[in-house]
N, C-alpha and C positions, 0 to 999 in steps of 0.2 A: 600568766603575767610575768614568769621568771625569765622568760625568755626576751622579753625587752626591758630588762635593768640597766643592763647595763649597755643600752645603746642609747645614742646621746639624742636629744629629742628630732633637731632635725632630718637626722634618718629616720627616727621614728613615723615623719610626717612623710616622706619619701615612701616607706614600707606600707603606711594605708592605702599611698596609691595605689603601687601596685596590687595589693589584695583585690582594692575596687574594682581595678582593669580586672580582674579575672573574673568579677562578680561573684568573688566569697565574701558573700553578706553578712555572717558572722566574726569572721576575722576583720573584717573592717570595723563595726560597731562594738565590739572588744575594746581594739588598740586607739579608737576614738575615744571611748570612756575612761579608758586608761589612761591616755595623754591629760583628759578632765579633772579628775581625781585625784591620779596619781603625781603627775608634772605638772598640774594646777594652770594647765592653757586654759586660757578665757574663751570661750564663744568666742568663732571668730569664720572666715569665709572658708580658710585652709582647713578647718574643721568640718565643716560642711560638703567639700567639695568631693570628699570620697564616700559620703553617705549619701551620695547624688547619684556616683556612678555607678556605686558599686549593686545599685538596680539594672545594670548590665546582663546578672544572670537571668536567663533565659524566662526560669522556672518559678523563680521567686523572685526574681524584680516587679515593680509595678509603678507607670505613671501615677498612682495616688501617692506611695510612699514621697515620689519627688515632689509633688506638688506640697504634701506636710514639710518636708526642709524646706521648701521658697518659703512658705508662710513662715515659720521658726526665723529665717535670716531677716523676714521685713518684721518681723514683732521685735527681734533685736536691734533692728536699725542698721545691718550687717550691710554693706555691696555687693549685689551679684553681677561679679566681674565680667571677662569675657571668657579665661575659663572653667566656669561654671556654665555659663551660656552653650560652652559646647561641649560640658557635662552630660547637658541637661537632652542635647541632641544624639548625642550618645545612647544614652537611654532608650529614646523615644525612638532611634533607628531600631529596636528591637520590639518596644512593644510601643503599639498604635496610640498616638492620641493627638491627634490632627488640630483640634482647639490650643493645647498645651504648646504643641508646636509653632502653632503660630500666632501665640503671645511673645514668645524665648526671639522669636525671628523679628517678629515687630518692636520690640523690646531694643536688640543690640540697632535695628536700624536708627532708632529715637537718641541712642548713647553713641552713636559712630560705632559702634564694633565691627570690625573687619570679619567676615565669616572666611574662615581657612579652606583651605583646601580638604581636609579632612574632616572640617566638617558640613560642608557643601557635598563629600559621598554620604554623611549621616544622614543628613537629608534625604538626599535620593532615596538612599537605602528604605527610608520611615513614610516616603511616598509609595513604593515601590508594594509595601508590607499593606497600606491602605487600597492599593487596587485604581491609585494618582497615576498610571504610567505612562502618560502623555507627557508630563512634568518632571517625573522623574529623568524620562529619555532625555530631554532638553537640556537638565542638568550635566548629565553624562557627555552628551555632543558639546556644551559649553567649554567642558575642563578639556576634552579633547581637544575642540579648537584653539584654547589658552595654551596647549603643550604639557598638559599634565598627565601625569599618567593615572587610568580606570583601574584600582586595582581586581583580580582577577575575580574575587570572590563578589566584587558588586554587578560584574559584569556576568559572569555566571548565574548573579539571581536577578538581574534583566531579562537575560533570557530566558530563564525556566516562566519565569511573569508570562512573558509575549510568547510563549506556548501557549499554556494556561489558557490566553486570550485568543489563542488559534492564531494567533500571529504568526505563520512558521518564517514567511520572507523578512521579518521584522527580524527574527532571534536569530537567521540567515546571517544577515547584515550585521548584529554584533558580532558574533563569530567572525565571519571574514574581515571586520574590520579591526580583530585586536589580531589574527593572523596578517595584516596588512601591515600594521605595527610591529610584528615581528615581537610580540610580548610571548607569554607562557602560553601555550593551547590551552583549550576549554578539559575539565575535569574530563575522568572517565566516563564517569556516571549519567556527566552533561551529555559528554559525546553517544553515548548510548541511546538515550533520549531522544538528542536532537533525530540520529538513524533512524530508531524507532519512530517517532510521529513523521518525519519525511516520506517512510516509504507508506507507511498508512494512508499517507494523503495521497500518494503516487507522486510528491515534488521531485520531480527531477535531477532539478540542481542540485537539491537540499542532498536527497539519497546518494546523489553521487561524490560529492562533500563528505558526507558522513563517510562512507565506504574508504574513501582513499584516505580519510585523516583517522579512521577506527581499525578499519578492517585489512585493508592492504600491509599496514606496518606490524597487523599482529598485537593493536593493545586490543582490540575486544574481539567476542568468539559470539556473535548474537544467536538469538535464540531461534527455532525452529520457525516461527512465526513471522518475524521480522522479515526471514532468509525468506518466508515465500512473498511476501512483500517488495523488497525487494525484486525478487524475481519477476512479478508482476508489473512494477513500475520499469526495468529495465525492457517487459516486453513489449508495453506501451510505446516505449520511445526508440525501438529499433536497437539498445545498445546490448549487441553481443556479449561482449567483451565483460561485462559485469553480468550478463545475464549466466552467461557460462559460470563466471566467479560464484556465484549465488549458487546456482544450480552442485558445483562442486563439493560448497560448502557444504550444503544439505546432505550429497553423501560421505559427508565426513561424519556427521549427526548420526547415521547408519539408517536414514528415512528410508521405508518402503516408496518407491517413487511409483507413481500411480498414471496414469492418461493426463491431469490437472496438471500436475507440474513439466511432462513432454512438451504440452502444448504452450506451454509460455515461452519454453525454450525457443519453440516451433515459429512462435509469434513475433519474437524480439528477431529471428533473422528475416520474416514475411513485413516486416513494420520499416527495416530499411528501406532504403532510395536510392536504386532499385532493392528490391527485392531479392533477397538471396538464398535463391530458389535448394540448390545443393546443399548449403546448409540444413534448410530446414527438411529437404526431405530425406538427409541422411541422418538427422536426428528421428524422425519419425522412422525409417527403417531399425535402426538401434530399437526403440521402443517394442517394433513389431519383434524384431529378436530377441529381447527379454519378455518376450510373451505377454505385451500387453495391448487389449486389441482397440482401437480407437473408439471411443464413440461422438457422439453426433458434434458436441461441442468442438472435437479436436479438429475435425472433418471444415467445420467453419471457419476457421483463420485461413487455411488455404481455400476456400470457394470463395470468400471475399475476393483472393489475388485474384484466383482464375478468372472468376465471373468480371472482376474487372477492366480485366484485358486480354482476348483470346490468344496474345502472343504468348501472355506468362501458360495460360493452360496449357499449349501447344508444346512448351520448352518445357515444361514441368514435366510433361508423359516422358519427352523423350528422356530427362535425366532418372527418370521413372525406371527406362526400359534402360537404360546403360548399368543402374544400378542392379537391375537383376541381371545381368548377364555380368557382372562382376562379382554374383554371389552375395549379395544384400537380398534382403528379405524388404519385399514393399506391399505394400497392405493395399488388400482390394479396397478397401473405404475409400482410399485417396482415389485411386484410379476411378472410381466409381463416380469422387467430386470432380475429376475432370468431365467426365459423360456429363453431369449435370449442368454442371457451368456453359456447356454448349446448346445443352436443352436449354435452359432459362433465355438463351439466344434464338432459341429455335431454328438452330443451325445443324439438320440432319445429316447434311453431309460430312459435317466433322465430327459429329456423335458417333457416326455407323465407321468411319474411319480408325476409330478407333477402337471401338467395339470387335472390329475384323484385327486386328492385331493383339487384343486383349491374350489369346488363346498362348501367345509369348511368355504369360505370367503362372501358367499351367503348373501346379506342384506334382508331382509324384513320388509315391514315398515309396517304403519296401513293399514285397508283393502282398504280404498281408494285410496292409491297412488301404485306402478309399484312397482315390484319390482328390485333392482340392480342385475343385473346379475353376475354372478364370473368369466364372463370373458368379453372380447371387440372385436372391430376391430382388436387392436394393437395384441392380443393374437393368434388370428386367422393367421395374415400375419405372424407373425414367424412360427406359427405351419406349414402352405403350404408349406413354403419355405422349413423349417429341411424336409417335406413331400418327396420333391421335390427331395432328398437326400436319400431318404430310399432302395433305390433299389425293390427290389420283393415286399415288404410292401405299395411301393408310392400309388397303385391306392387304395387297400381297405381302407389306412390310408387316404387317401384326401377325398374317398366317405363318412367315418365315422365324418370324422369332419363336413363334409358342414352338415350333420345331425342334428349332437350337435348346428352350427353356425345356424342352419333356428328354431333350435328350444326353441335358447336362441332369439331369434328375431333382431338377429344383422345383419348387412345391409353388402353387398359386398361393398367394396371399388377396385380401379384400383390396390392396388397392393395385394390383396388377389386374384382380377381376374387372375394377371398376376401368381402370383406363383400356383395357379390351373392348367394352361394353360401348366406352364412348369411340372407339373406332369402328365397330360395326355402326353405332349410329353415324357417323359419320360418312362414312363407305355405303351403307343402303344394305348391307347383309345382315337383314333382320333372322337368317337363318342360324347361323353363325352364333347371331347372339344366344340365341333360343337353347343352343347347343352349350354355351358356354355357361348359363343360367342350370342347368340340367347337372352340369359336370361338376356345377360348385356345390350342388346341391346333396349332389352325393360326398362331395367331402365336406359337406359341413362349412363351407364359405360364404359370406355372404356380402351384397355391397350395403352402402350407406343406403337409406332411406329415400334419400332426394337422387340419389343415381339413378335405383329402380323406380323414381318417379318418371323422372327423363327420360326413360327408356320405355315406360309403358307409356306416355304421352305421346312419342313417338310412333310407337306401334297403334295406338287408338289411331291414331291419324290416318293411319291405313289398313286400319280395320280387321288387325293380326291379333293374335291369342296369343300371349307370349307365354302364359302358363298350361297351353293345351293338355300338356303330359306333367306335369309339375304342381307340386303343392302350393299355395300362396306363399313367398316370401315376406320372413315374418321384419 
């Protein structure tokens, strides 16, 4: 108490304030008791008015405490003016109590009290904390459209609200419209967020927003997660240019980059208009020379292009074939989705046209090791199948390939047996098949159930033994 003796009481009623504002609830009801006792102030509003707010602190404030001083001023017979009125809203923008608030609110309209500018944000603020934010935002757009300015901190917890609420386009709109304002940007922590939930959602605008107001100037470094988020939503929408940025980033992180994240790269230049074929498959050749070998998912961004349009398949090989003979490295997967995309057409002559040029992609290594074939398994089962499809062509075309396929040393698999099976059924060489049945059998291959159905159905038809020298097929 020695430390206000000697200050003259009007500062003394000045100095509760301030305590209040900061909501040190013990120094306020101190230097209130003090002024009582000591300086012999009467009960009075000024007395009250800091034991109102100083329920500010977060932690130990409470709308019951406020409500015990209202009751204290009316058993006094005291006025609760109008700044107490926005004391009281003060308060209540921290902690909830939606009844209280709109007594304080009906109250000053009954007395004329003018509500202020600040505390028409308490308001808001106290809607906002209740999960009102239909109401609160009206408030906001109101002072807006009067010319006053949001300060940044209500506006900041607007939008974390309209997250919360999955509202991303809604907390969009704040953002860009206090950047419209040309007021302070959104916090870091905001900005992080905002990135965060955008690229989760894959929003677009939002991600790309976020990116050039966080990441391009260098305030934030996101996290591993985000970055493939990002990368993701950038591959959805064709944009290179962040996709790359993203993709960078991560190897800055020192991420093992894996086939997942190739392929997004792969996708953001396949998802342009047109299509930017050389990109992506010089990004996929990169991939194959870091030793990483495609599988089926990565293989499908580009059969969607090819299959889409035989031009892009067609243009594709050829950058296919510029890029090996430039010394890039190009994965038979792809080449392999071009063959396919022509099958899914049933367009033999473009399939086998390239097939006959495959032999271009031929590796050879030193004399000790194998050489890589120019074609696979995978090459093979589509070729039967389109085989399977040819009409008068099926059987010479399937005997010419098992040629090529015994002489590149590549192994039968169950579904290159099966589409052989349905081209002898097809062709009428029930011999052929019998022979083919015989040879899987020694290695241990077998087809589906319903193939060797098909196939002995066929034969019953004509009164053939398909198992004459063979054990039932289990």
């Amino acid at each position: 108490m020695q430390e206000w003796a000697s200050d003259p009481t009007p500062n003394l009623f000045d100095l509760a304030r301030e305590y209040a504002a900061r909501g040190d609830i013990g120094r306020t009801v101190a230097l209130v008791d003090y002024l009582i006792r000591q300086r012999g102030e009467p009960p009075n509003s000024r007395l009250f008015a800091p034991l109102i707010l100083c329920n500010v602190d977060p932690e130990h404030g409470s709308p019951a405490a406020v409500r015990g001083y209202l009751k204290q001023l009316d058993e006094e017979g005291l006025p609760v003016d109008s700044g107490i009125c926005h004391d009281v809203l003060k308060v209540l923008s921290i902690h909830v109590d939606h009844i209280l608030r709109a007594d304080i609110l009906d109250y000053m309209r009954r007395t004329w009290f003018t509500l202020s500018t600040e505390g028409q944000q308490d308001v808001a603020a106290g809607l906002i904390r209740e999960g009102s934010l239909e109401e609160a935002l009206q408030i906001i757009n109101n002072l807006q459209q009067s010319g006053e300015r949001v300060p940044n901190w209500l506006d900041d917890m607007a939008t974390y609200a309209l997250l919360h609420a999955d509202n991303f386009s809604g907390a969009l709109d704040v953002v860009t419209s206090r950047e419209a304002s040309r007021e302070p940007g959104s916090s870091s922590n905001l900005g992080d967020t905002m990135l965060d939930v955008a690229s989760k959602l894959h929003h677009y605008v939002g991600t790309l927003h976020g990116w050039n107001a966080q990441v391009r100037p260098g305030r934030a470094n996101p996290s591993i997660g985000t970055l493939l988020e990002v990368l993701a939503t950038a591959a959805q929408h064709g944009d290179t240019d962040l996709a790359v940025q993203a993709f960078r980033c991560l190897g800055q992180h020192a991420v093992t980059f894996s086939c997942r994240e190739y392929e997004l790269l792969c996708q953001a230049y396949l998802s342009k208009e047109p299509p930017d074929l050389i990109g992506a498959l010089s990004t996929a050749s990169t991939m194959a020379e870091n030793g990483i070998t495609p599988d089926r998912s990565f293989t499908r961004v580009f059969y969607a292009v090819f299959e889409h349009d035989p031009q892009n398949a067609q243009h594709g090989f050829e950058l296919m074939q510029e890029l090996h003979r430039n010394g890039r490295k190009v994965s038979l997967a792809l080449i392999n989705t071009v063959l396919e995309s022509y099958s899914s057409r049933r367009d033999l002559e473009q399939a086998m046209s390239i097939y006959q040029t495959m032999h271009e992609f031929e590796v050879y290594g030193p004399p000790n090791e194998p050489r890589l074939p120019f074609a696979n398994a995978t090459t093979y089962e589509i070729l039967y199948d389109l085989a399977g499809h040819a009409g008068q062509q099926t059987h010479d075309l399937m005997v010419s390939l098992r040629e090529e396929q015994r002489a590149l040393g590549v192994s039968t698999t169950p579904k290159m047996l099966e589409a052989m099976l349905t081209c002898c059924v097809s062709s009428g060489d029930m011999d052929e098949a019998k022979e083919l049945l015989r040879e899987a059998e020694q290695s241990g291959i077998f087809p589906r159930p319903d193939s060797v159905e098909h196939f002995v159905a066929t034969l019953a038809s004509r009164r053939d033994d398909p198992f004459a020298s063979t054990r039932p097929v289990e």
